[in-house]
PDBQT receptor file of N, H, CA, C and O in Angstrom, charges set to zero:
ATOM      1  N   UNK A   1       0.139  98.615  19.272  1.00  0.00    +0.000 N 
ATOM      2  CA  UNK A   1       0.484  99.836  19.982  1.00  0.00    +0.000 C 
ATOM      3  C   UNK A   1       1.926 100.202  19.679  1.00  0.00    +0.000 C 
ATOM      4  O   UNK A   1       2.889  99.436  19.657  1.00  0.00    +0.000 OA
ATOM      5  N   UNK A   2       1.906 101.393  19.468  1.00  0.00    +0.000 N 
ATOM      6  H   UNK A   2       1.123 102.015  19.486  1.00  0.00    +0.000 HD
ATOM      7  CA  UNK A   2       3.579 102.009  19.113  1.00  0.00    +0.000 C 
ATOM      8  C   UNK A   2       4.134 102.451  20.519  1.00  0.00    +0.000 C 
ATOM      9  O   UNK A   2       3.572 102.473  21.613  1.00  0.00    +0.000 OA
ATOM     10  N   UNK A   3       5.574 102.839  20.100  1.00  0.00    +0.000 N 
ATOM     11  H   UNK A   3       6.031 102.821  19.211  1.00  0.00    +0.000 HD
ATOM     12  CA  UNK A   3       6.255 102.927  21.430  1.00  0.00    +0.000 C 
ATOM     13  C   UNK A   3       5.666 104.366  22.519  1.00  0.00    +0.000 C 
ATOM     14  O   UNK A   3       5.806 104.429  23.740  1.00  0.00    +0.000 OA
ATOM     15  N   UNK A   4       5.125 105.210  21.784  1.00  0.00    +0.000 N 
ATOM     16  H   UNK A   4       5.011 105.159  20.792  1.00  0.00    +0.000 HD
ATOM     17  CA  UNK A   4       4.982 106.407  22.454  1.00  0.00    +0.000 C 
ATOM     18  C   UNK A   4       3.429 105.988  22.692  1.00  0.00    +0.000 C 
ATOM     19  O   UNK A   4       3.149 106.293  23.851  1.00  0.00    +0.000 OA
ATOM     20  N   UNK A   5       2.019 105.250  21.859  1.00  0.00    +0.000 N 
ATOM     21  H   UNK A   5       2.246 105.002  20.918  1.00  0.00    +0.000 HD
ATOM     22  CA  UNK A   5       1.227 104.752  23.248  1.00  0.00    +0.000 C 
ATOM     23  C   UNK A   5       1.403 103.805  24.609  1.00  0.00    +0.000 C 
ATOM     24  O   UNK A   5       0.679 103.400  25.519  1.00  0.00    +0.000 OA
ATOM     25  N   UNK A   6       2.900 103.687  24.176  1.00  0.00    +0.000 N 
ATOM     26  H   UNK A   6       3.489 104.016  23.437  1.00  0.00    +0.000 HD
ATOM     27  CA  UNK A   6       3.160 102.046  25.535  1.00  0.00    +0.000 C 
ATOM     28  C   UNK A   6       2.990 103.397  26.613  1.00  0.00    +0.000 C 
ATOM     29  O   UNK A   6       2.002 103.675  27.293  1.00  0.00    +0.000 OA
ATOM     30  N   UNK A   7       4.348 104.156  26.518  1.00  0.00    +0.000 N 
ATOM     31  H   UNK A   7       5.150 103.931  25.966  1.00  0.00    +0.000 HD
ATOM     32  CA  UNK A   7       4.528 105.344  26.905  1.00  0.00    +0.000 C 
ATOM     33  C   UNK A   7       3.501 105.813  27.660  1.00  0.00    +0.000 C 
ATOM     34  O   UNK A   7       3.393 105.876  28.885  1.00  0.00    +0.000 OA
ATOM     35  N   UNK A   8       2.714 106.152  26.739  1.00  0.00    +0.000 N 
ATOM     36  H   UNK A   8       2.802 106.100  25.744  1.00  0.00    +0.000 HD
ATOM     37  CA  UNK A   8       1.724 107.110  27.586  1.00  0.00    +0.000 C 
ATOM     38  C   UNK A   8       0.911 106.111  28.466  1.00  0.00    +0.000 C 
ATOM     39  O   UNK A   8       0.219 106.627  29.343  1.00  0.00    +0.000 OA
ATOM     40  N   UNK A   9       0.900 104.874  28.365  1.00  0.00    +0.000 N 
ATOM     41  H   UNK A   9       1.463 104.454  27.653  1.00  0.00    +0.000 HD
ATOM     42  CA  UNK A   9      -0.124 104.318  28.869  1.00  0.00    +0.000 C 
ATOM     43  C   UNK A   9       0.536 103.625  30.103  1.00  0.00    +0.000 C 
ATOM     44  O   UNK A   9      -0.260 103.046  30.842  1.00  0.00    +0.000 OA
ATOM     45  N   UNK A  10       1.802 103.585  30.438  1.00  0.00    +0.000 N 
ATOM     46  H   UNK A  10       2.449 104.055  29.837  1.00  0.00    +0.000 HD
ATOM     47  CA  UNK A  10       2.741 103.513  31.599  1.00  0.00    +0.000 C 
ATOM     48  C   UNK A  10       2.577 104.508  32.103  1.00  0.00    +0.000 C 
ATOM     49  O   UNK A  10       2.188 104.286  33.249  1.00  0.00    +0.000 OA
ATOM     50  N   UNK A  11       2.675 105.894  31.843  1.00  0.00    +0.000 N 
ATOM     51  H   UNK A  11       2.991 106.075  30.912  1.00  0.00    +0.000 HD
ATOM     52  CA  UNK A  11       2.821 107.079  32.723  1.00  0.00    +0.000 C 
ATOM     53  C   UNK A  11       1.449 107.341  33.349  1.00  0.00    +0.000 C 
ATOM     54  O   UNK A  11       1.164 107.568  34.525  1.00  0.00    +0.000 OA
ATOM     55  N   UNK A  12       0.698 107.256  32.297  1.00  0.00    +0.000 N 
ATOM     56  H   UNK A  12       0.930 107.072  31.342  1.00  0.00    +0.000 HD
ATOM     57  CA  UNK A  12      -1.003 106.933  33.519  1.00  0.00    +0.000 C 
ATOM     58  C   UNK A  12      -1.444 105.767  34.268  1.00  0.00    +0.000 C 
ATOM     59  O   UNK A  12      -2.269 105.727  35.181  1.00  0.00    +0.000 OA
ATOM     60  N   UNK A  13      -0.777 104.838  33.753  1.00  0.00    +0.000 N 
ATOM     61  H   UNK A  13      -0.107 104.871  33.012  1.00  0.00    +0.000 HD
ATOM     62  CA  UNK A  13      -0.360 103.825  35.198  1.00  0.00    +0.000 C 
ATOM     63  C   UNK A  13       0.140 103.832  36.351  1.00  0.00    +0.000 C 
ATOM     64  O   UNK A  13      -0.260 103.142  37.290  1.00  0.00    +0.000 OA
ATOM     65  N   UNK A  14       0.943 104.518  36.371  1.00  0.00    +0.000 N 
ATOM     66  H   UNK A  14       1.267 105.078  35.609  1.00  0.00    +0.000 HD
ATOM     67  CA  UNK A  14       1.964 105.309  36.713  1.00  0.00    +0.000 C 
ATOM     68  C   UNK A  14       1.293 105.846  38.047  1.00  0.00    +0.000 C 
ATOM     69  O   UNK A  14       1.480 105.573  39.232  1.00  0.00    +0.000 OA
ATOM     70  N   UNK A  15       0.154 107.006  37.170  1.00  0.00    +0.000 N 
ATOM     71  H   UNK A  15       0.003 107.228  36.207  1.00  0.00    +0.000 HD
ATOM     72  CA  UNK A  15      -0.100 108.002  37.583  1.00  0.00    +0.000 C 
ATOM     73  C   UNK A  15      -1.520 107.696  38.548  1.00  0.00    +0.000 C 
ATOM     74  O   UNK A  15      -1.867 108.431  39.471  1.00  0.00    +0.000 OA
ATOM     75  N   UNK A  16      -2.072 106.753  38.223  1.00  0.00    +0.000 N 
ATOM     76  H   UNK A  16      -1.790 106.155  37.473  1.00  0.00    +0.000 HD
ATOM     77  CA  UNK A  16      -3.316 106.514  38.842  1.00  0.00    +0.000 C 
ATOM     78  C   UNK A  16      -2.505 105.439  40.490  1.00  0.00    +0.000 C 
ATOM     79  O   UNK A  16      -2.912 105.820  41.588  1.00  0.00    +0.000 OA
ATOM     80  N   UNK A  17      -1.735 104.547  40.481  1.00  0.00    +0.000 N 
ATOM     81  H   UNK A  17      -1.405 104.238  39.589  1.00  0.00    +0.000 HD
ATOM     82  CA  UNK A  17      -1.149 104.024  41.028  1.00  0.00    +0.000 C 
ATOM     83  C   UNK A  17      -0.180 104.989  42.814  1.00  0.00    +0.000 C 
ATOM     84  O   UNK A  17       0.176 104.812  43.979  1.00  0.00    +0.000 OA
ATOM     85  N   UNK A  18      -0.256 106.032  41.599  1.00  0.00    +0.000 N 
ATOM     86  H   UNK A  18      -0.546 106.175  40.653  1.00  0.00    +0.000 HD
ATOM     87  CA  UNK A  18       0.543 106.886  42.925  1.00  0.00    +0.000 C 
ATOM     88  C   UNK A  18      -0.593 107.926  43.510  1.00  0.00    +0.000 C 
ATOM     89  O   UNK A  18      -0.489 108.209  44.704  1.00  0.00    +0.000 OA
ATOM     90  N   UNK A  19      -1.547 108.448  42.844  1.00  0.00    +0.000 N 
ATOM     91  H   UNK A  19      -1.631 108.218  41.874  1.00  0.00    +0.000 HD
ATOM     92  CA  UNK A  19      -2.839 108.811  43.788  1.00  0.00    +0.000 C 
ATOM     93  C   UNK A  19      -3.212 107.839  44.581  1.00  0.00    +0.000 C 
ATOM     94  O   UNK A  19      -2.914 108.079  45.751  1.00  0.00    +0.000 OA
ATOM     95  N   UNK A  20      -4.061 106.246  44.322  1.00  0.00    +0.000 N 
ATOM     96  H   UNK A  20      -4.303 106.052  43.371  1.00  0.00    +0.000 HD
ATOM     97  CA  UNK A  20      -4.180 105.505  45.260  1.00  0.00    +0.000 C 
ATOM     98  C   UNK A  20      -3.516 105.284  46.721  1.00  0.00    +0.000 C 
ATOM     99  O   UNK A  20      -4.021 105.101  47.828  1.00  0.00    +0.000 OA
ATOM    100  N   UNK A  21      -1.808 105.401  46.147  1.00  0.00    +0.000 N 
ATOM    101  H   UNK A  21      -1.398 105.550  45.247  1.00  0.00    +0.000 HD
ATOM    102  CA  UNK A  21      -1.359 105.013  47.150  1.00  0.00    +0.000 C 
ATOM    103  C   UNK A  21      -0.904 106.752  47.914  1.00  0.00    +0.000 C 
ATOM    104  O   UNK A  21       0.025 106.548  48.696  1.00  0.00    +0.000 OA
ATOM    105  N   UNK A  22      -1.111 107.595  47.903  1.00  0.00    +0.000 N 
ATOM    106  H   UNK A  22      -1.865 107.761  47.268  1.00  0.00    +0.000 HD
ATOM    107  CA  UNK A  22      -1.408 108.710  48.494  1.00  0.00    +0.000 C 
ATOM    108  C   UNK A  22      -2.624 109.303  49.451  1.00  0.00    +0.000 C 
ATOM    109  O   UNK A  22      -2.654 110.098  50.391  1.00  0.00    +0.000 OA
ATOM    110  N   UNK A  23      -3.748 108.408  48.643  1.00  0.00    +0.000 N 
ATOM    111  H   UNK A  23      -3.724 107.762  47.880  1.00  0.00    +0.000 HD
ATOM    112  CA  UNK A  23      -5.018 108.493  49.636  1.00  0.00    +0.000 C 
ATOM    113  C   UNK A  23      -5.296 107.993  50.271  1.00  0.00    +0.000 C 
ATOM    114  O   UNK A  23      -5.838 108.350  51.317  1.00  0.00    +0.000 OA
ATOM    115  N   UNK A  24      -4.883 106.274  49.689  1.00  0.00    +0.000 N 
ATOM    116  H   UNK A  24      -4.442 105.985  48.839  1.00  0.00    +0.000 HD
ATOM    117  CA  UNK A  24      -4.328 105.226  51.245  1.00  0.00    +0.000 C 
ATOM    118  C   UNK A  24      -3.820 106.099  52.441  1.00  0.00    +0.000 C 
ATOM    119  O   UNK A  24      -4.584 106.468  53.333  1.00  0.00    +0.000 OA
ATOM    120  N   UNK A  25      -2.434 106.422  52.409  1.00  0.00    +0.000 N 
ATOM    121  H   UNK A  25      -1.813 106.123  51.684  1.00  0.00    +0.000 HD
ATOM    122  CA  UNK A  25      -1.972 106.814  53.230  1.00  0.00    +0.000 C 
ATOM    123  C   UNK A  25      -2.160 107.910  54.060  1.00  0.00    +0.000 C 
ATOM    124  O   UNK A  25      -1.771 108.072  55.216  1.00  0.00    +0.000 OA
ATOM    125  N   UNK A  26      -2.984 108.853  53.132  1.00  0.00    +0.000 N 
ATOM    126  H   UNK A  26      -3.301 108.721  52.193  1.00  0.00    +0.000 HD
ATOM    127  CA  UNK A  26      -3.255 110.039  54.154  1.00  0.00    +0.000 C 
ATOM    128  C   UNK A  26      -4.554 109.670  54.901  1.00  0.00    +0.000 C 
ATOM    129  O   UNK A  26      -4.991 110.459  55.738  1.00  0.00    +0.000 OA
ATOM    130  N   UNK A  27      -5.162 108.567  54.655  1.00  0.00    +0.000 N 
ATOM    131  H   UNK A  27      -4.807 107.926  53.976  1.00  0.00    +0.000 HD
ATOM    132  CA  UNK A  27      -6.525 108.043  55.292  1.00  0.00    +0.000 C 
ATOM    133  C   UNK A  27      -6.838 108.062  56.656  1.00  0.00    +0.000 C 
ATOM    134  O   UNK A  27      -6.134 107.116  57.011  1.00  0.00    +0.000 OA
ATOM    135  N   UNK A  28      -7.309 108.400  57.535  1.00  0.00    +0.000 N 
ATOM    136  H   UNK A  28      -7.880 109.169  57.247  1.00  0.00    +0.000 HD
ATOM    137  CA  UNK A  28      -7.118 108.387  58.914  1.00  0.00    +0.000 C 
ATOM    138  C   UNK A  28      -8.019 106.902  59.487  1.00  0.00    +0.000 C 
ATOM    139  O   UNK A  28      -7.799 106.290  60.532  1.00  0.00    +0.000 OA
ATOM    140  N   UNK A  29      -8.758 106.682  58.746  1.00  0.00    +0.000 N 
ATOM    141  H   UNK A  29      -8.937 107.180  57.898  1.00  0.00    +0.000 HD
ATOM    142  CA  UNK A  29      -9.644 105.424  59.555  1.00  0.00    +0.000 C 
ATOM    143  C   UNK A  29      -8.826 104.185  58.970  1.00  0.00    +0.000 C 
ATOM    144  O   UNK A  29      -8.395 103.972  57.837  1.00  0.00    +0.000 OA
ATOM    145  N   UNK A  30      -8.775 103.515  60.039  1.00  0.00    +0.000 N 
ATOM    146  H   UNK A  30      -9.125 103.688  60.960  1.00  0.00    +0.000 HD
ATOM    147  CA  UNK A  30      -7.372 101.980  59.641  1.00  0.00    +0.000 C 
ATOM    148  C   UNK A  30      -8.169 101.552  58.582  1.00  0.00    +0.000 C 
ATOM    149  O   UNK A  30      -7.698 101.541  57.444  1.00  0.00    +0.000 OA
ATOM    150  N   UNK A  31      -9.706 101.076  58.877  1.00  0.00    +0.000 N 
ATOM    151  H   UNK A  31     -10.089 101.085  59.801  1.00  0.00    +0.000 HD
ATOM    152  CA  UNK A  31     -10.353 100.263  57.939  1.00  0.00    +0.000 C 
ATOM    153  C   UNK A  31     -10.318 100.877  56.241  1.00  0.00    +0.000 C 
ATOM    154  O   UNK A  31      -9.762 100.355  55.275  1.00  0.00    +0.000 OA
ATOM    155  N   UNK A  32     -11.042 102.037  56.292  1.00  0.00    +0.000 N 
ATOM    156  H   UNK A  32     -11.493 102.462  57.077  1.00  0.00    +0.000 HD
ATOM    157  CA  UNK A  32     -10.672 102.754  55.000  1.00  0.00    +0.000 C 
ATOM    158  C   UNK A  32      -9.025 102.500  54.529  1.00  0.00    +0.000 C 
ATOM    159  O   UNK A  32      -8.493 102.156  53.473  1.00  0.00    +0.000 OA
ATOM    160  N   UNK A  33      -8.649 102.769  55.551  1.00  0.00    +0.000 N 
ATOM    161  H   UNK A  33      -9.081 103.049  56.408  1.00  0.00    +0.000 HD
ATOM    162  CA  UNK A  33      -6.793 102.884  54.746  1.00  0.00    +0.000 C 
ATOM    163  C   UNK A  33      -6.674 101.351  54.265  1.00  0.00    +0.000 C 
ATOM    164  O   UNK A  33      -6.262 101.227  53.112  1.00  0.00    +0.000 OA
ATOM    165  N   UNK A  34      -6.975 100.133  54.980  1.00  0.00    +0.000 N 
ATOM    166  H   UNK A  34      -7.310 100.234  55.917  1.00  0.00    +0.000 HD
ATOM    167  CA  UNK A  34      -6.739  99.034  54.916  1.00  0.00    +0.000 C 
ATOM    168  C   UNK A  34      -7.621  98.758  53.105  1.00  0.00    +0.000 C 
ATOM    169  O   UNK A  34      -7.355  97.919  52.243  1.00  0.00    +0.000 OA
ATOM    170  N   UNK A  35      -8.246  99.406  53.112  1.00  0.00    +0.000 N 
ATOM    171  H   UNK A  35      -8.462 100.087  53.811  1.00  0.00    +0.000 HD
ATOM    172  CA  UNK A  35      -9.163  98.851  51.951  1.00  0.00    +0.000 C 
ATOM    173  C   UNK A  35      -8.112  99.634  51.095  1.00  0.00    +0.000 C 
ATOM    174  O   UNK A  35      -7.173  99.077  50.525  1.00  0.00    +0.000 OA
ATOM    175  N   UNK A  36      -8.373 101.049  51.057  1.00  0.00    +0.000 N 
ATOM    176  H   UNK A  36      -9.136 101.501  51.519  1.00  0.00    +0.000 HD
ATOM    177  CA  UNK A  36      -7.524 101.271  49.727  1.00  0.00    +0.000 C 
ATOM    178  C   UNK A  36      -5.844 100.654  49.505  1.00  0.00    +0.000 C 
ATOM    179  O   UNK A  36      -5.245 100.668  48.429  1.00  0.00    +0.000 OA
ATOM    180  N   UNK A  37      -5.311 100.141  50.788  1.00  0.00    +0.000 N 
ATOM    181  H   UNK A  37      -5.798 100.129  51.662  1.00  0.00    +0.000 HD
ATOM    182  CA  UNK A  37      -3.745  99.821  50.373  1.00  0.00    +0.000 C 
ATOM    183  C   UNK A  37      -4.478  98.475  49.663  1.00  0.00    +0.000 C 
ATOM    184  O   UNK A  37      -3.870  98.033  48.688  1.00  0.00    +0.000 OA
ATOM    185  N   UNK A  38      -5.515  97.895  49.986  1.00  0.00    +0.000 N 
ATOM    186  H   UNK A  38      -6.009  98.255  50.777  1.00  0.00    +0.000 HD
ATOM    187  CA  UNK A  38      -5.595  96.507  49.475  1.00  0.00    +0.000 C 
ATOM    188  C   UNK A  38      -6.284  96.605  47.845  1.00  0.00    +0.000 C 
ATOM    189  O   UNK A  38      -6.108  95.714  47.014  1.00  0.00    +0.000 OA
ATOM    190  N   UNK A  39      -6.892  97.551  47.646  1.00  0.00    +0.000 N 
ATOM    191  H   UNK A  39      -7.035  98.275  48.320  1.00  0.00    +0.000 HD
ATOM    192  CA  UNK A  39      -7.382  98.327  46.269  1.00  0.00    +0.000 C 
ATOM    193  C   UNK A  39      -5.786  98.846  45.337  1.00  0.00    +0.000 C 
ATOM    194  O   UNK A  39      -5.787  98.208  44.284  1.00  0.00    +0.000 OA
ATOM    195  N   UNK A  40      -4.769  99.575  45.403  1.00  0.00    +0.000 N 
ATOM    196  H   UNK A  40      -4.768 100.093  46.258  1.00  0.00    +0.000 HD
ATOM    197  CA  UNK A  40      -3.367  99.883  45.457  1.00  0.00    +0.000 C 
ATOM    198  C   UNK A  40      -2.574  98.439  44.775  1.00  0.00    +0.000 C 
ATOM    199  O   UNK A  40      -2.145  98.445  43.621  1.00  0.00    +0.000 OA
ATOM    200  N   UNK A  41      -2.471  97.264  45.666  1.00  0.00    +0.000 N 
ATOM    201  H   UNK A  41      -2.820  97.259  46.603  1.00  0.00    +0.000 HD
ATOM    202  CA  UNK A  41      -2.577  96.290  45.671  1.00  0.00    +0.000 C 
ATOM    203  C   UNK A  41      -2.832  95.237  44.433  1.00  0.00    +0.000 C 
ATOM    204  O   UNK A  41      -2.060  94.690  43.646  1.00  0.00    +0.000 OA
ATOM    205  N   UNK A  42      -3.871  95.208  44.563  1.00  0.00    +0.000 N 
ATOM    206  H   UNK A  42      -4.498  95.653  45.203  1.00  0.00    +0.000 HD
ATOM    207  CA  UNK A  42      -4.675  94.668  43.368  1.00  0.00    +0.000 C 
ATOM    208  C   UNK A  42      -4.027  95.438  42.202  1.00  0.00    +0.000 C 
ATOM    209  O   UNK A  42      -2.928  94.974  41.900  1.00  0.00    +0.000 OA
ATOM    210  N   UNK A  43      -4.423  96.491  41.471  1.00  0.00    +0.000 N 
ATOM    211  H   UNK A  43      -5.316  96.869  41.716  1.00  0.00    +0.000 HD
ATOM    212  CA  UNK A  43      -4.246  97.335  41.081  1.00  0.00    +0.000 C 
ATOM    213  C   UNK A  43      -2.741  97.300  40.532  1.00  0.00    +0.000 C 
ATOM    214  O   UNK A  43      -2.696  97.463  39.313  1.00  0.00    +0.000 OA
ATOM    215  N   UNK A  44      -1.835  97.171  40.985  1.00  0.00    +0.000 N 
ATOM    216  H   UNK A  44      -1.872  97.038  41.975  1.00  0.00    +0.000 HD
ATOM    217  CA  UNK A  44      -0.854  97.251  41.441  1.00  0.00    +0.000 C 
ATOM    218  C   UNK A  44       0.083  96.138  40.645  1.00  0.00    +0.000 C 
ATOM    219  O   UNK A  44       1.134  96.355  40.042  1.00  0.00    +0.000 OA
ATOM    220  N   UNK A  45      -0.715  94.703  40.851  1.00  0.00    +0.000 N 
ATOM    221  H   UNK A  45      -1.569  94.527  41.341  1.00  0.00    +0.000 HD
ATOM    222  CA  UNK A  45      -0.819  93.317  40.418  1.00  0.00    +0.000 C 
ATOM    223  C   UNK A  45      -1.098  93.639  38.894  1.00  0.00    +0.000 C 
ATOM    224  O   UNK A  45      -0.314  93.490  37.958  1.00  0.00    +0.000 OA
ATOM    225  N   UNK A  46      -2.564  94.177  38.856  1.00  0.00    +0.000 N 
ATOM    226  H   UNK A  46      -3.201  94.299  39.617  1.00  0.00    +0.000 HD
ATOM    227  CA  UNK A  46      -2.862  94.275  37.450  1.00  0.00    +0.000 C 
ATOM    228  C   UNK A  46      -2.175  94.492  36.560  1.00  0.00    +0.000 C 
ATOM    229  O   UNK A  46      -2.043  93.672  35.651  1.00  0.00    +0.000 OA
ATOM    230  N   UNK A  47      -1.443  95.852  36.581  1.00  0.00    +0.000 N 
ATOM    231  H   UNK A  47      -1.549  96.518  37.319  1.00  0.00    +0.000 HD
ATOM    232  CA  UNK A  47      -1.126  96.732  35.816  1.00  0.00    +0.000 C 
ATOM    233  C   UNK A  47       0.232  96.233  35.875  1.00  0.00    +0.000 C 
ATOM    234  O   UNK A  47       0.924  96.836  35.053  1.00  0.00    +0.000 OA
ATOM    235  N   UNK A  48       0.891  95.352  36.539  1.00  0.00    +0.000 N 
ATOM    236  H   UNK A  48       0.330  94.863  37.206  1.00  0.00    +0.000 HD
ATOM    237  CA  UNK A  48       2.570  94.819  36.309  1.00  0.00    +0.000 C 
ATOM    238  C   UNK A  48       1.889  93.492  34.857  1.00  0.00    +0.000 C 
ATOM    239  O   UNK A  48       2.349  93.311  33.730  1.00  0.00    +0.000 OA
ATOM    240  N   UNK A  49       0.870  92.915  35.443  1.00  0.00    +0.000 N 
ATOM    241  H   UNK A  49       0.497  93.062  36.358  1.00  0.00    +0.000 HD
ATOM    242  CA  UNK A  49       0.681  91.684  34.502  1.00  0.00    +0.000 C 
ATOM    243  C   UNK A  49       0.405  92.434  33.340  1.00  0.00    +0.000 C 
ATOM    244  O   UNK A  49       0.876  91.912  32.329  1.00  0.00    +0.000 OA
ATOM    245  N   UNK A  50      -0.493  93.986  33.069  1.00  0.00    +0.000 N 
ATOM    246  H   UNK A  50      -0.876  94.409  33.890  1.00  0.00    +0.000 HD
ATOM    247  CA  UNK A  50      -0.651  94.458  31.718  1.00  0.00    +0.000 C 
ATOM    248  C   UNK A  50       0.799  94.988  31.160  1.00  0.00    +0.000 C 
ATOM    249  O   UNK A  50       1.158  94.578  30.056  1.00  0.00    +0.000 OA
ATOM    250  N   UNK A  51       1.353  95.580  31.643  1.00  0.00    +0.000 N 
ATOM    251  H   UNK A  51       1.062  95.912  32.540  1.00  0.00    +0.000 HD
ATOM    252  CA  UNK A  51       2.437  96.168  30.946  1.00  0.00    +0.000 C 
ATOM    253  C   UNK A  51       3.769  95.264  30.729  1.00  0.00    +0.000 C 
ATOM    254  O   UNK A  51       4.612  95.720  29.956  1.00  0.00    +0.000 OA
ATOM    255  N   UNK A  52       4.047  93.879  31.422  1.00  0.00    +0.000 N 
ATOM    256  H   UNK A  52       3.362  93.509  32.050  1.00  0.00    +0.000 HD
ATOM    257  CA  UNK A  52       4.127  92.796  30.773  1.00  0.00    +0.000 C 
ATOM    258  C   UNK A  52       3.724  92.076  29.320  1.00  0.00    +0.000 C 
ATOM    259  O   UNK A  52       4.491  92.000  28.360  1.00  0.00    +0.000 OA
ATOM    260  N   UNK A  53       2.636  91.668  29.355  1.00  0.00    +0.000 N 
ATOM    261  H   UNK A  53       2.013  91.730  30.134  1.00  0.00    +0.000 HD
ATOM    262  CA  UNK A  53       1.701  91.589  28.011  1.00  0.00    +0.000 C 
ATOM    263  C   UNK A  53       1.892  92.358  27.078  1.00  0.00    +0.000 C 
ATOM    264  O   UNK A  53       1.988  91.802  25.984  1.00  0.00    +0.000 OA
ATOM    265  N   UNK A  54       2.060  94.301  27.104  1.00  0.00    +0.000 N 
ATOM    266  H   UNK A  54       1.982  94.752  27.992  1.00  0.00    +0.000 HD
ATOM    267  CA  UNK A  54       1.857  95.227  26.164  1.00  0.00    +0.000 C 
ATOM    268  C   UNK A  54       3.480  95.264  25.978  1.00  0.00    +0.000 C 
ATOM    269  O   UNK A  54       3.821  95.600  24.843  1.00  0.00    +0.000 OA
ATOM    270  N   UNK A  55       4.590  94.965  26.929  1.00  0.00    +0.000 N 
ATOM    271  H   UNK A  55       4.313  94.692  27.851  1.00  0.00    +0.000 HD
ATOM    272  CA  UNK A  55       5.675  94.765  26.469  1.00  0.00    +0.000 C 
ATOM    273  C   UNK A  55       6.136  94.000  25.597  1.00  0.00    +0.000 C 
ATOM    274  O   UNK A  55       6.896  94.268  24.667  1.00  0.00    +0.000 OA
ATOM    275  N   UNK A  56       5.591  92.856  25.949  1.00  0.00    +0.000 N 
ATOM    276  H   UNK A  56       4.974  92.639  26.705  1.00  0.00    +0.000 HD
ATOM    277  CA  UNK A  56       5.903  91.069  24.833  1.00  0.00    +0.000 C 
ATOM    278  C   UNK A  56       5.523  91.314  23.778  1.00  0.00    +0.000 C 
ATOM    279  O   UNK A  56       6.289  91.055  22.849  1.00  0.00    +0.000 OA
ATOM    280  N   UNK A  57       4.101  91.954  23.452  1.00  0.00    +0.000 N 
ATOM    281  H   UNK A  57       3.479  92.165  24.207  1.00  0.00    +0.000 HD
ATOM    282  CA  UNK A  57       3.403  92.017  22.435  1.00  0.00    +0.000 C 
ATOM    283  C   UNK A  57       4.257  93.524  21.277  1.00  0.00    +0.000 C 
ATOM    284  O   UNK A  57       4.406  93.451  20.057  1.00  0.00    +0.000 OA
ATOM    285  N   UNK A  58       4.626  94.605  22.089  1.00  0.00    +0.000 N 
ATOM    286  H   UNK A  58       4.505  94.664  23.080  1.00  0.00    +0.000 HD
ATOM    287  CA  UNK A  58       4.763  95.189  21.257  1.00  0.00    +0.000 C 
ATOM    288  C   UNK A  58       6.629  94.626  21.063  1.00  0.00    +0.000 C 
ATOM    289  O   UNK A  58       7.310  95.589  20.711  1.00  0.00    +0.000 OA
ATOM    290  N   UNK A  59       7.210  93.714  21.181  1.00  0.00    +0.000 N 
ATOM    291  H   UNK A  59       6.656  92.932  21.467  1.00  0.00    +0.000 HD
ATOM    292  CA  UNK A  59       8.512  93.244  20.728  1.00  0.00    +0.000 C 
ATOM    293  C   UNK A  59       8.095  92.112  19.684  1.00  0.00    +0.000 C 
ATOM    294  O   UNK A  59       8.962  91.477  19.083  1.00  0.00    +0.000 OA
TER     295      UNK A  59
């Protein structure tokens, strides 16, 4: 991967990461909200351990 797909593929990380945590929050039922902050979360985890990896790899 070159520097401008790391790029793009951070900014839709990015980008999916900050809807989640927008629909979390506007959620009105605790349980629903509780699931998506814990979906956010996960998610969240993932995508630090991928863009780690796609960092190392593309140095």
């Amino acid at each position: 991967m070159n520097n401008q797909e790391l790029s793009t593929k951070f900014v839709q990380m990015d980008q999916e990461l900050r809807f989640l945590w927008q629909e979390a929050n506007e959620e009105k039922e605790m349980s629903l909200k509780e699931r998506k902050l814990k979906q956010y979360w996960e998610l969240y985890k993932a995508y630090k351990k991928q863009k780690e990896f796609l960092l190392a790899l593309a140095s």
